[in-house]
C-alpha positions as CSV (number, residue, x, y, z in Angstrom):
1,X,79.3,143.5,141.8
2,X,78.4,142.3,138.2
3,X,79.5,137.9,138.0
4,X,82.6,137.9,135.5
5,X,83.6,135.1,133.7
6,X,87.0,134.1,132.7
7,X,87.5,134.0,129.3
8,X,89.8,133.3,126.5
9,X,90.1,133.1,122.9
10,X,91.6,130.1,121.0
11,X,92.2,127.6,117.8
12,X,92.0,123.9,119.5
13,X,94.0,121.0,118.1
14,X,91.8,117.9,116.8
15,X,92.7,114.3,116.9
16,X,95.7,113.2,116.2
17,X,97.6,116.0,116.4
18,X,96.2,116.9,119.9
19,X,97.1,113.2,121.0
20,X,100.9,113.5,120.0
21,X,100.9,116.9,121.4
22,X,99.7,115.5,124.8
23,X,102.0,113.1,125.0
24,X,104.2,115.6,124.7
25,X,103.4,117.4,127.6
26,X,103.2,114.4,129.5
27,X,106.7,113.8,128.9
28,X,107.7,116.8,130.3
29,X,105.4,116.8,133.0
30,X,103.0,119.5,132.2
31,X,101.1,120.4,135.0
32,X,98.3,121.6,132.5
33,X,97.7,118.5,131.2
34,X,93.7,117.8,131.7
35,X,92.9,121.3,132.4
36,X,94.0,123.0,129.1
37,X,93.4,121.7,125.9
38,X,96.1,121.8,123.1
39,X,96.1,124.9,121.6
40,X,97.6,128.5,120.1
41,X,96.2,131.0,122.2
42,X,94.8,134.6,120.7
43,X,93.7,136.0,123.5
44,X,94.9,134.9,126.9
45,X,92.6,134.9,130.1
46,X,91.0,137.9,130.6
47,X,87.6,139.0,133.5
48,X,84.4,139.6,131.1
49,X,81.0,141.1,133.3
50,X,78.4,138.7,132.6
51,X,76.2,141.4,130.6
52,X,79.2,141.7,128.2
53,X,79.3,137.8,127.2
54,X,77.0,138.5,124.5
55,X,79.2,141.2,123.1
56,X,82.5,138.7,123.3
57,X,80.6,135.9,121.5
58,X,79.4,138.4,118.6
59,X,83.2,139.6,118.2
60,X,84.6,135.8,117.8
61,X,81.7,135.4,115.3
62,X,82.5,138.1,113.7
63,X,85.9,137.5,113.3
64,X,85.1,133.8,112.3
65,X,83.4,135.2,109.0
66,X,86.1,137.5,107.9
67,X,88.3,134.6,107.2
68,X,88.4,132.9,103.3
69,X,88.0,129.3,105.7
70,X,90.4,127.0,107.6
71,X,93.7,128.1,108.4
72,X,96.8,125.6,107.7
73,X,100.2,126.0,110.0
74,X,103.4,124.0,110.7
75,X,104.3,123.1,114.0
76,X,107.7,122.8,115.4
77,X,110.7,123.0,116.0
78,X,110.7,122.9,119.9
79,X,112.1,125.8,121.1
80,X,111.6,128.3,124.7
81,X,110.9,131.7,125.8
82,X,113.5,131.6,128.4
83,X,115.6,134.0,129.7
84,X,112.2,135.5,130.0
85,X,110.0,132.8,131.0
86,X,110.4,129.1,131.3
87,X,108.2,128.1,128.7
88,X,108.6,125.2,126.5
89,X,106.4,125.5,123.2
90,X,106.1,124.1,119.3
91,X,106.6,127.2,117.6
92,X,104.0,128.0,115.0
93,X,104.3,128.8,111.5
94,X,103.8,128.2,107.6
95,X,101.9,129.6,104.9
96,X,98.9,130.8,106.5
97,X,100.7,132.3,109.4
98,X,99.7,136.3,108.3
99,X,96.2,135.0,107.7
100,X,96.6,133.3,111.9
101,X,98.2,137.1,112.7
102,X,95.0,138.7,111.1
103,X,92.6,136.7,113.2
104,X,94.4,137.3,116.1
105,X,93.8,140.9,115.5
106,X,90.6,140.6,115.1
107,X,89.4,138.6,118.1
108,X,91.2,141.4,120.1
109,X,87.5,143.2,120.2
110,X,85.2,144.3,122.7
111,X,85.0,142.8,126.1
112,X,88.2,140.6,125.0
113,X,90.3,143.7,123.9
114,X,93.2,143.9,126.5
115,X,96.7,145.5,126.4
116,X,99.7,142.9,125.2
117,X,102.1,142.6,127.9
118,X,104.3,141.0,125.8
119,X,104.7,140.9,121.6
120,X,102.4,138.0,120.2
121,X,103.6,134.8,119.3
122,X,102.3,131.7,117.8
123,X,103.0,129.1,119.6
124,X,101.3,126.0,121.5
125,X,102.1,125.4,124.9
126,X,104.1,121.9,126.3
127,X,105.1,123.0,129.4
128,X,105.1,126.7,131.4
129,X,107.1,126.2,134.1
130,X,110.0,123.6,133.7
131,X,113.7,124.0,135.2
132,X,116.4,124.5,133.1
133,X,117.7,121.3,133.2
134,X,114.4,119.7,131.5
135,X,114.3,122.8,129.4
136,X,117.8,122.3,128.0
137,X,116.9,117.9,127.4
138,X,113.5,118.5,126.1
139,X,115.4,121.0,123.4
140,X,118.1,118.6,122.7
141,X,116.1,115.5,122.9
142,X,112.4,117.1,120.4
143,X,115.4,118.7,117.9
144,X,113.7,117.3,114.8
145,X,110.2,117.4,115.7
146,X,107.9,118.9,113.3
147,X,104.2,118.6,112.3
148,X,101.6,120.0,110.6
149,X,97.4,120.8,111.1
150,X,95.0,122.7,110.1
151,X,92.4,124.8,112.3
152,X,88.9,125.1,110.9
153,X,87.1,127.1,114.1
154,X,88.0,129.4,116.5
155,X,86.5,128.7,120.3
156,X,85.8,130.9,122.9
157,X,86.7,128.9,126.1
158,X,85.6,129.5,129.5
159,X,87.9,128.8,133.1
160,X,85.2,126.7,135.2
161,X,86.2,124.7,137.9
162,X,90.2,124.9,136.7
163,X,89.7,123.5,134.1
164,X,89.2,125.1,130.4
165,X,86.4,124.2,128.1
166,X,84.2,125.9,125.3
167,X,81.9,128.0,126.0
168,X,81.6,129.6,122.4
169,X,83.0,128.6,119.1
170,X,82.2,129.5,115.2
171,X,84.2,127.7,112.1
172,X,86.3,129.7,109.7
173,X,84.7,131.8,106.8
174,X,81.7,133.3,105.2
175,X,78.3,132.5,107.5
176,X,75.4,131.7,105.0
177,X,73.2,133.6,104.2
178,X,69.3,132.1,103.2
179,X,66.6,134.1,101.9
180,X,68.3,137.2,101.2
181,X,66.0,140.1,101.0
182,X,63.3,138.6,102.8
183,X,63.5,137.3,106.3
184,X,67.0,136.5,106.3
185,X,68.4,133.4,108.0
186,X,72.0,133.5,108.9
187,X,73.8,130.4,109.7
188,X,77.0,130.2,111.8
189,X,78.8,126.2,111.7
190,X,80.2,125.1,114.8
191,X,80.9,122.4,117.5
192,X,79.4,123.5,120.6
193,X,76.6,124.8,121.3
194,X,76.6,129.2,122.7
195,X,74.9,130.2,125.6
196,X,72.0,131.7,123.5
197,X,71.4,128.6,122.2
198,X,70.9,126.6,125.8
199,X,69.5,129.8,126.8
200,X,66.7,129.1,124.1
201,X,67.0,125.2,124.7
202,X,66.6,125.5,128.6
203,X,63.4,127.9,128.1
204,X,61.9,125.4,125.7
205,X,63.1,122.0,127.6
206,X,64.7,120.9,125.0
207,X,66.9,117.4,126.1
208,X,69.8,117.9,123.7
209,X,71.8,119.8,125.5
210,X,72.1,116.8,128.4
211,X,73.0,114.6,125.3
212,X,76.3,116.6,123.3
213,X,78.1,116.9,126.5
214,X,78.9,113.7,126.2
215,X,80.0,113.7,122.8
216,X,83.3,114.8,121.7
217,X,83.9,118.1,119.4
218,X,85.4,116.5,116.8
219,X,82.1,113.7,116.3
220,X,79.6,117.1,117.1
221,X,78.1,119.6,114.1
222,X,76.0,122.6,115.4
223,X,74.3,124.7,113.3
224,X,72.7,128.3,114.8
225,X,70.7,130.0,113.2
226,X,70.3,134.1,113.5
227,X,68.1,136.9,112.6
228,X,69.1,140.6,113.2
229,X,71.9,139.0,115.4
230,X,69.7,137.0,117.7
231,X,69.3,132.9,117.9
232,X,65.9,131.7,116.4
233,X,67.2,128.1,116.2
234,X,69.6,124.8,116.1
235,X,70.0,121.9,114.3
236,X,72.7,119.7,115.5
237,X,74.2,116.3,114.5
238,X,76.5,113.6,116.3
239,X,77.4,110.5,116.5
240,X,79.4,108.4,118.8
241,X,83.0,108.6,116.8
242,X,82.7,105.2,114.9
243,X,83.1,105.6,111.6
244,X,79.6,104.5,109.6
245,X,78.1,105.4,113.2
246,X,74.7,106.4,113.1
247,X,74.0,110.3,112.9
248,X,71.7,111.8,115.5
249,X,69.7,114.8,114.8
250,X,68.1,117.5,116.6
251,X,66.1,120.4,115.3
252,X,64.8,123.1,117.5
253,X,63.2,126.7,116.4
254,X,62.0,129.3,119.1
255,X,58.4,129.6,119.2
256,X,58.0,133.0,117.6
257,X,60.2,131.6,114.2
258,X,58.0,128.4,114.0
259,X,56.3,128.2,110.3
260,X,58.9,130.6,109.1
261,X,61.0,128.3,106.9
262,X,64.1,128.2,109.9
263,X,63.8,124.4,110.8
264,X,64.1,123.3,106.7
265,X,66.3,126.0,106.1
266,X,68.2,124.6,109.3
267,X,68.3,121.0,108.3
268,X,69.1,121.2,104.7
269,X,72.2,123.1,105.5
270,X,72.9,120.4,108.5
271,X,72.1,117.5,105.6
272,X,75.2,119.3,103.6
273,X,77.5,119.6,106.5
274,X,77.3,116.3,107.3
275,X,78.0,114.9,103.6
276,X,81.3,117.6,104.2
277,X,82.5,116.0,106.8
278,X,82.4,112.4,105.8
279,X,80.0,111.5,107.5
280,X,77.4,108.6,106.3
281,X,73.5,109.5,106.0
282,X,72.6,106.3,106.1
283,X,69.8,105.5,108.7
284,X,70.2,108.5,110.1
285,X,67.8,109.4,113.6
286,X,65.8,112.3,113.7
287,X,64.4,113.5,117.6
288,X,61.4,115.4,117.3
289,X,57.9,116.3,115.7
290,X,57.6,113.4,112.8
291,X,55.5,115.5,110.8
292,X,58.5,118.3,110.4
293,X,61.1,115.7,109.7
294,X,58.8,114.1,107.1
295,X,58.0,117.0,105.3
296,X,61.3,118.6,105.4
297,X,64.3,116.0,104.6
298,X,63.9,112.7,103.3
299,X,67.6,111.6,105.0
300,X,66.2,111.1,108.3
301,X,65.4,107.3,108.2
302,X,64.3,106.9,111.8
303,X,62.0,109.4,113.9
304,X,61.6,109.5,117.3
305,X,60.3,111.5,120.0
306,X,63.0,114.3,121.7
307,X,62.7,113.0,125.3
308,X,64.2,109.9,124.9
309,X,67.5,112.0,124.3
């Protein structure tokens, strides 16, 4: 029989609002807490044969770069799903809630497309099995409790051990696009890396993967870059979450897309993602061949060889 993962499809909370919302669920003893990040779910767990992986990561990409970008809801008030189920949640809405409904949709694809059991609702999770008692405080007691965030990627997460954690993720809107009518480049943003990436990583012994396990999504950029639909190379960036940190970079190109323009193209776009985010520049490190990062970016102030990663 075929390996299956266990897969499911959903927008993460980022720091703060992922703090408050554990401490939530700590409060009303979630037994999640640790295993399950905070999130709104889009496609609950579902059994994908390992041959059909690819497929599922293609259809979150895909529905990634149908959206106009980030997606803005309101969370709150508490509220339940019992009689039906004793689920305690922050309901989900505000003004980009058809926009949230339409991404749903479209993540319902290919190895992830399932039947609904029960109608869709936005919502994010505090506890999903509490008596009615705690039910019935935590409603009382969370009355006026109302936040907002915003959701920028959409993450394919993987059951491992237990415990949930990406496996796949792409940010919100349009993918660019470089050299159009030539060899096009196509350029998906995220935070962690896909398995085609560490496939390609593995096969060349590249060390960054080791390295942004340790660092948090939120303090992570990862850039892919595609041809017909295949990975032909990464450029990623982190740093350690303090602000004015210094930024590490990694650049890494397949062998058969070397001298091909994908490592620039790869790093100019990284060099403008990191500006986006806020990050500094300054002094940032560069782990690889000095020559490329020489000729290619003059933001990388410090060069050093990719094993030391």
């Amino acid at each position: 029989m075929s390996p299956r993962h266990r897969l499911g499809v959903a927008l993460l909370l980022d720091p703060p609002a992922s703090s408050e919302v554990d401490g939530l669920r700590r409060a009303l003893g979630d037994t999640g807490l640790g295993a399950v990040p905070p999130h709104v779910t889009l496609v609950p767990p579902v059994n994908v044969r390992a041959e059909d992986l690819g497929e599922a990561v293609r259809a979150l990409r895909n529905a990634a770069n149908d959206q106009t970008g980030p997606i803005a809801v309101d969370l709150g008030p508490v509220t339940t799903f019992m009689p039906a189920s004793p689920v305690v949640y922050l309901a989900v809405g505000g003004p980009d809630l058809d926009r949230l409904a339409r991404l749903r949709q479209a993540v319902v694809a290919g190895p992830m497309l399932r039947p609904d059991h029960w109608p869709w609702v936005p919502h994010v999770t505090l506890t999903d099995d509490a008596p009615a008692e705690r039910i019935e405080a935590a409603l009382a007691a969370l009355f006026s409790y109302r936040s907002s965030t915003v959701f920028d990627r959409v993450v394919l997460l993987e059951e491992r051990e237990h415990r949930w954690q990406p496996l796949a993720d792409a940010c919100l809107g349009r993918a660019a696009v470089v050299a159009r009518g030539g060899l096009e480049l196509e350029i998906v943003e995220g935070r962690v890396l896909g398995p085609e990436v560490i496939a390609m990583a593995e096969a060349a012994e590249a060390a960054f993967v080791a390295a942004l396990d340790t660092v948090p999504a939120a303090s992570s950029i990862v850039l892919t870059g595609r041809r017909q639909g295949e990975a032909v190379g990464v450029a990623t960036a982190w740093h350690d979450g303090e602000v004015g940190g210094t930024v590490e970079v990694y650049v890494l190109v397949e062998e058969r897309s070397r001298r091909q323009g994908v490592g620039r193209a790869l790093l100019q776009a990284l060099h403008a993602s990191v500006l986006r985010h806020g990050w500094t520049d300054e002094g940032a490190r560069g782990y690889g061949p000095e020559g490329f990062f020489t000729s290619a970016s003059a933001w990388i102030r410090e060069i050093r060889p990719a094993v030391v990663l």
